[in-house]
DRENPA-200075 format. One line per 5 residues: number of its first residue (from 1); for each residue x negated, z, y of C-alpha. Coordinates in nm, 4 decimals, padded with zeros to 6 digits. Layout:
BEGIN
NUM) X,Z,Y  ...
This chain:
BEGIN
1) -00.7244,00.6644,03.5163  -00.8774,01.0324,03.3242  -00.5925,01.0869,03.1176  -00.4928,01.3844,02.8992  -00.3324,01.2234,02.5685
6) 00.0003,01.4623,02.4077  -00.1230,01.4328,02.0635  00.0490,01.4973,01.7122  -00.1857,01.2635,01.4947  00.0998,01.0629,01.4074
11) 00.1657,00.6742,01.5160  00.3409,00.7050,01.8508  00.0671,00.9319,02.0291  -00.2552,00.7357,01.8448  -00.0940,00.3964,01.9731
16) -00.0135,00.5181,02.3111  -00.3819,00.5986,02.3195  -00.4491,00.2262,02.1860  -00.2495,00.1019,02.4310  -00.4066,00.3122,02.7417
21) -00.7672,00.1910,02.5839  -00.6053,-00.1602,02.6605  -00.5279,-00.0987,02.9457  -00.8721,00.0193,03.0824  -00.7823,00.4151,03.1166
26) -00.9767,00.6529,02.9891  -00.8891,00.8854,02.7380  -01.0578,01.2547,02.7846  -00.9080,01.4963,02.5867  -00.6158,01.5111,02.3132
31) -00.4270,01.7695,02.4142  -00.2047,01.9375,02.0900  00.0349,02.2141,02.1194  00.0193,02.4002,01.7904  00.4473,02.5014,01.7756
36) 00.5328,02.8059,01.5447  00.8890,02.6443,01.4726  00.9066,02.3891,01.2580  01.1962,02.2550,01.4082  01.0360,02.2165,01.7511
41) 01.1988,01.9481,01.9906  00.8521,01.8965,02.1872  00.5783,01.8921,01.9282  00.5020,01.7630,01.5646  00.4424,02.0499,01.3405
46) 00.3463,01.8936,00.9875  -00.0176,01.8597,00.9387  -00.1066,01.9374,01.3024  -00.4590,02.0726,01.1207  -00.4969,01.6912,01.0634
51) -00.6116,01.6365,01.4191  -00.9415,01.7851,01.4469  -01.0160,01.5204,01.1150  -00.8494,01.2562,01.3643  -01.0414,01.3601,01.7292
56) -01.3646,01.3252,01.4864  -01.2668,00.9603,01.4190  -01.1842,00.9023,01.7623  -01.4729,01.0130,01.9547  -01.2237,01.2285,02.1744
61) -01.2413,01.5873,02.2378  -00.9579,01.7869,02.1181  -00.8113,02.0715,02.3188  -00.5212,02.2963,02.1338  -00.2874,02.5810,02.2389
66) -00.0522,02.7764,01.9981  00.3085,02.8077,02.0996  00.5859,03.0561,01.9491  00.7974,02.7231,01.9717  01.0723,02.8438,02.2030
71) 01.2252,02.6061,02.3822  01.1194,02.6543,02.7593  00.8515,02.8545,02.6665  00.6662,02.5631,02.4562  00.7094,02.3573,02.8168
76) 00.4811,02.6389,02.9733  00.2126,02.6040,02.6908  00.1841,02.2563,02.7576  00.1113,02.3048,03.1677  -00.1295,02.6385,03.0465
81) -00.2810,02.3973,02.8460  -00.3491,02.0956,03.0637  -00.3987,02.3163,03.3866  -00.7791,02.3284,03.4394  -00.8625,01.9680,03.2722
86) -01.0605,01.6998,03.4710  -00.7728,01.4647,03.3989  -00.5787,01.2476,03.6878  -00.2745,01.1787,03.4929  -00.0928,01.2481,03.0746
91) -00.0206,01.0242,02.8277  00.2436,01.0409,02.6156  00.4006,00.8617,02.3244  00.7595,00.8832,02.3552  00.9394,00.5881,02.3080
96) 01.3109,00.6814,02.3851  01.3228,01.0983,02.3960  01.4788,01.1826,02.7063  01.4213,01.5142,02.6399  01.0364,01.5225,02.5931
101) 00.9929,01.2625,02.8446  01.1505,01.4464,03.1263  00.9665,01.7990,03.0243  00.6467,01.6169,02.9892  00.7285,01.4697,03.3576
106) 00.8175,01.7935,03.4453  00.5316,01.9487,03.4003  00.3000,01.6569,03.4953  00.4728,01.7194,03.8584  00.3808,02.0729,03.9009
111) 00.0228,01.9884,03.8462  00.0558,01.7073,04.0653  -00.0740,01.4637,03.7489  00.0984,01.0987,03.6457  00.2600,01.0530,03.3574
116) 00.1797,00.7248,03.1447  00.4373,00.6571,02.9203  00.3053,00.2692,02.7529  00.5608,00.2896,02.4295  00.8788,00.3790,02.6352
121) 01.1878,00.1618,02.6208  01.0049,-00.0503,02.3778  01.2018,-00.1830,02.0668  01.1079,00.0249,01.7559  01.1386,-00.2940,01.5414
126) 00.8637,-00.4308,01.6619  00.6544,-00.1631,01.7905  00.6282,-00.0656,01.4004  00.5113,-00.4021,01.3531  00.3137,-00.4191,01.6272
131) 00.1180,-00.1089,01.5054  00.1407,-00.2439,01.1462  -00.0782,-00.5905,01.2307  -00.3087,-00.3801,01.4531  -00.4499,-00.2384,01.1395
136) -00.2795,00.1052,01.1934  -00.3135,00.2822,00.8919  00.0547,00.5307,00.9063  00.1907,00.7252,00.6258  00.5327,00.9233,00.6148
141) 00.4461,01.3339,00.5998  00.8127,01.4488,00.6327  01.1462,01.2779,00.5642  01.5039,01.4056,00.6560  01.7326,01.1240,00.7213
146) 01.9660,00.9414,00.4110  01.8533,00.6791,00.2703  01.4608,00.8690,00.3051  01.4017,01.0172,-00.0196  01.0963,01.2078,-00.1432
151) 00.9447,00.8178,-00.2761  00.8796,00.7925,00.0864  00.6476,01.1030,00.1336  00.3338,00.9791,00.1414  00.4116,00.6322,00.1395
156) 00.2269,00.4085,00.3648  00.4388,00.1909,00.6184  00.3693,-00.1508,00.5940  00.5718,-00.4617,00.6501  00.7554,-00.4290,00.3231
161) 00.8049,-00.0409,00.4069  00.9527,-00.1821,00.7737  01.2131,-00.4358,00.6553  01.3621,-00.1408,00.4192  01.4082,00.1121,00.7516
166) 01.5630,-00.1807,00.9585  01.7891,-00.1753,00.6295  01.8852,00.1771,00.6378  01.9449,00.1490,01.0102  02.1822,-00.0950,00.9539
171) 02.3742,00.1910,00.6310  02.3241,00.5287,00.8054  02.2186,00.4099,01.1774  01.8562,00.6011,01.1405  01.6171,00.5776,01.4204
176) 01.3700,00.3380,01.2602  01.0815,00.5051,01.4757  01.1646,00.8306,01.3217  01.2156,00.9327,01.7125  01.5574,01.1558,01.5795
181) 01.3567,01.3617,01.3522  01.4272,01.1144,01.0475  01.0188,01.1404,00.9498  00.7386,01.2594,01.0373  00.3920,01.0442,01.0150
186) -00.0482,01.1138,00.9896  -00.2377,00.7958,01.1070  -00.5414,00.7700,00.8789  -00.7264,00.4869,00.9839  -00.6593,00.2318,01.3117
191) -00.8946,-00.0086,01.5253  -01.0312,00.2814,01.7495  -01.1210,00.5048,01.4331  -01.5048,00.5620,01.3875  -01.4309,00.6342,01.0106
196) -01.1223,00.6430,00.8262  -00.9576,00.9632,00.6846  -00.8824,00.9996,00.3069  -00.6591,01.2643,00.1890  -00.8270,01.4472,-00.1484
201) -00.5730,01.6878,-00.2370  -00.1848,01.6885,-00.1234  00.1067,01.8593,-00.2483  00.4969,01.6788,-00.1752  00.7607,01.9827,-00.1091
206) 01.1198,01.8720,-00.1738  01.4078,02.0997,-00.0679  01.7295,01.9262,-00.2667  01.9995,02.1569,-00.0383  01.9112,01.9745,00.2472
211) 01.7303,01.6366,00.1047  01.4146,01.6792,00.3194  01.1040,01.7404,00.2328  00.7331,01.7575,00.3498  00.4212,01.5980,00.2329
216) 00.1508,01.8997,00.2890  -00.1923,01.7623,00.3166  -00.4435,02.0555,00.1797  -00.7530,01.8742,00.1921  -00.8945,01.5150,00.3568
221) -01.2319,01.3993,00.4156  -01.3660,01.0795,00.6481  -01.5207,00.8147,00.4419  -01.6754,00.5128,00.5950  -01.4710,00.2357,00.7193
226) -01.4962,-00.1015,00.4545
């Protein structure tokens, strides 16, 4: 099937396109709605810039709309956005968000489009690992969960970085996918990357009132895969 992938750059929508690649569809365009508020319930807003670096890697054409980030109206961006593509169906990368996954369905209905959902229902446990011995290279660009402090912006999330989340889901109950808003994350280098991306310059923003912060990435180049 032509699919549409919903793309943030972080691990969900970059394995969901993995996954789709598996399973013989083909990926046509990333599709990446560029929210104004930060706090947006549909879309990823920390280094969304980092996507044109990733569609370059990928071989896949991006396509972008900006969105003032209110709540319905950030639904409508998304079908102005996809209306018009040579695309059967939309991929998506939510794994247990009710409330994207209906609005994405939502919208793939009114267009008369599928929705392919591969990462739904699927325990976060061991999708992280799954993505982890892929060769999915995922690093944390925002934290705001306890237990997340600013040692984890920027740090890469390997199997060692995995057994400590399952740990503070056991303390504070955290959504080890990051799927409540606990983090945020930039995939830099995975199987279906042409070249990898390597941040040059990056600044880590730490707000102490609420114990978030933000890793802001102000420069990255591709390098050649080793």
């Amino acid at each position: 099937m032509r699919l549409a992938a919903l793309f943030s750059g972080g691990k969900d929508s970059t394995f969901s396109i993995y996954l789709a690649k598996q399973a013989g569809h083909e990926v046509k365009y990333l599709a990446t709605v560029v929210s104004a508020n930060p706090d947006s319930f549909m879309y990823h807003t920390p280094n969304i810039g980092m996507t044109f670096l990733q569609s370059q890697c990928l071989g896949i054409q991006l396509v972008s709309k900006r969105s003032s980030g209110e709540k319905e109206k950030e639904v409508d961006d998304l079908k102005k956005l996809l209306k018009g593509l040579q695309i059967e169906g939309v991929l998506a990368g939510a794994i247990a968000s009710k409330y994207q996954n209906e609005r994405v369905k939502k919208v793939c209905d009114e267009l008369s489009l599928k929705t392919v959902t591969p990462l739904w229902g699927m325990d976060q446990g061991k999708l992280l690992k799954k993505m982890i011995e892929a060769g999915f290279e995922i690093i944390l660009t925002a934290v705001a969960a306890e237990g997340l402090g600013e040692k984890w912006l920027g740090r890469k999330v390997d199997l060692k970085a995995l057994k400590e989340l399952k740990q503070l889901k056991k303390k504070y109950g955290i959504n080890i996918a990051g799927e409540g808003g606990e983090y945020e994350s930039a995939v830099l280098n995975c199987p279906l990357f042409k070249r990898r991306i390597e941040i040059t310059d990056s600044e880590k923003v730490w707000d102490k009132k609420t114990n978030s912060g933000k890793l802001l990435i102000k420069d990255a180049k591709l390098v050649k895969k080793e």
